[in-house]
Structures are given as C-alpha cells and as structure tokens.
Residue, then its C-alpha position, 0 to 999 in steps of 0.5 A: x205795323x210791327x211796333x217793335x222794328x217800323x216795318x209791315x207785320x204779319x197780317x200785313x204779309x197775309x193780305x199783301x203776299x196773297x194780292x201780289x201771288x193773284x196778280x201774278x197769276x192773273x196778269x203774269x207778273x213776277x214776284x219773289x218772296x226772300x225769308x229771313x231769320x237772325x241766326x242763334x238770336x237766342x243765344x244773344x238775346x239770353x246772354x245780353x237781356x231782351x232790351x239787346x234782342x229788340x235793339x238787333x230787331x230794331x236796327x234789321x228793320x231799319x236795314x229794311x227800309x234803307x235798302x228795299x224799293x218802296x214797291x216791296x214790303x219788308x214784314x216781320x213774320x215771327x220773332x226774329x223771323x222776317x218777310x220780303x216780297x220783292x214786286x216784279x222780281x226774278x229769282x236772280x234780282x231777289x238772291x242780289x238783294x239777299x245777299x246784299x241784306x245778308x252782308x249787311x247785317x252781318x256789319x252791324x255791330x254790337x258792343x253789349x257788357x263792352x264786349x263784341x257781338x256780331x250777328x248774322x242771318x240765313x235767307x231762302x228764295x222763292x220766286x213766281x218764276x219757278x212755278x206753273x200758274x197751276x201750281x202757283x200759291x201763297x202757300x207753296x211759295x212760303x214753303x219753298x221760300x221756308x225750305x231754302x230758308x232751312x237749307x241755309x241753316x243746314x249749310x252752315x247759317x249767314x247763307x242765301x239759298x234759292x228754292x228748288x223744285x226738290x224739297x230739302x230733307x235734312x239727314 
C-alpha cells in the first residue's frame, strides 16, 4: 500500500495489471486501464509547501476508494501520477467512470495562505477491447493508456481521452 494516499502502490499495479491483461487473454474478459495525473501539481506543490501536495494526494486517494467498485484497483503509479484497473470493463464504462473522477477532483477545494486553489486532472483510456489477443499486452496497454493520457494534456489538460489505434505524435 502507498503509505501517503491509502490506495495499492506500483508494485501492486505490476503484479495486479498483469493477472488481469492474462485472464483477459486466456478467458476473454475485459479490462480497462484508466491513467491519471494531477495537472501542474508542481506549481502548487511549489507555491504552497509539500505538506499541501500530500494533502491534494491524500484526498484523490480518498476519491478513490469512495467512487471505484471493490473488484477494481486504484495504484499510485508515480508522483502524482495515478493507475486504475477497471475488471470487466469496456471502453465506455472506464470514459463514464473517468470522467466522473475527472469532475470530482475538479471539486475539491483547497484554501492554502487563505487563498483559493482549484486542482484539476487529465485522464487516458485503454481497454482489452480494443486489441487482438495476439496483440493484447501489459505494456501496450499502459502505453496506449499513457498516450491518450498525453493527448489530454495536449488538448488542453482536465480532459479524458480514449486510446487509439493510432499513436499521438505532438506537433
């Protein structure tokens, strides 16, 4: 566990995604992989002190365990970078649930030094659906999942974008 936000860590995700990418080849189940990360959480971690980063990572790990199913898993995957495997889930069901994470961080509000501070976050999609079980892996649905992930960034951040079969390549 990820002693900071009280959801799975990384090596949680590891061993987890990769039980559920094999019994999606072997038994045809589906599952999505939703990729988040807090938008410019620099800036506010900088301007406010860390104790206010960890405060923001708290309460998304918290959002976590109220709105996900107790089948999925919520991981911190890096900083303020977060994991959610989504168990027999299609692509549409992970962009609801997204974008319903999307709208909820976006209403947490913080009041550092008494002044306002909104934080928002960017979200990509993958799903088992999308790939051939030839072509189903962990690794390619992380870097879809990552790539949607950037194209929300792209597209101007507080956004959820699916993956695609094309990869995104930034002008």
């Amino acid at each position: 566990m990820d002693g900071l936000t009280g959801i799975w860590n990384r090596s949680y995700f590891n061993q987890r995604f990769a039980e559920e990418v094999f019994a999606a080849q072997r038994y045809g189940r589906t599952v999505s992989l939703i990729l988040m990360d807090l938008d410019h959480f620099k800036n506010p971690n900088d301007s406010y002190g860390h104790p206010f980063g960890d405060l923001v990572l708290e309460n998304v790990g918290g959002l976590f365990q109220t709105f996900l199913r107790s089948t999925d898993a919520a991981c911190r995957f890096g900083g303020e970078e977060f994991a959610i495997i989504l168990t027999e889930t299609e692509s549409e069901g992970a962009l609801v649930m997204a974008d319903r994470l999307r709208l909820q961080v976006a209403e947490l509000e913080y009041h550092p030094a008494g002044k306002r501070v909104a934080v928002t976050a960017s979200f990509g999609v993958s799903s088992t659906a999308s790939f051939s079980k030839e072509e189903l892996s962990v690794r390619r649905m992380v870097t879809a999942a990552d790539d949607a992930l950037y194209r929300a960034k792209y597209e101007g951040r507080n956004r959820v974008c699916l993956a695609s079969t094309m990869p995104f390549l930034a002008a």
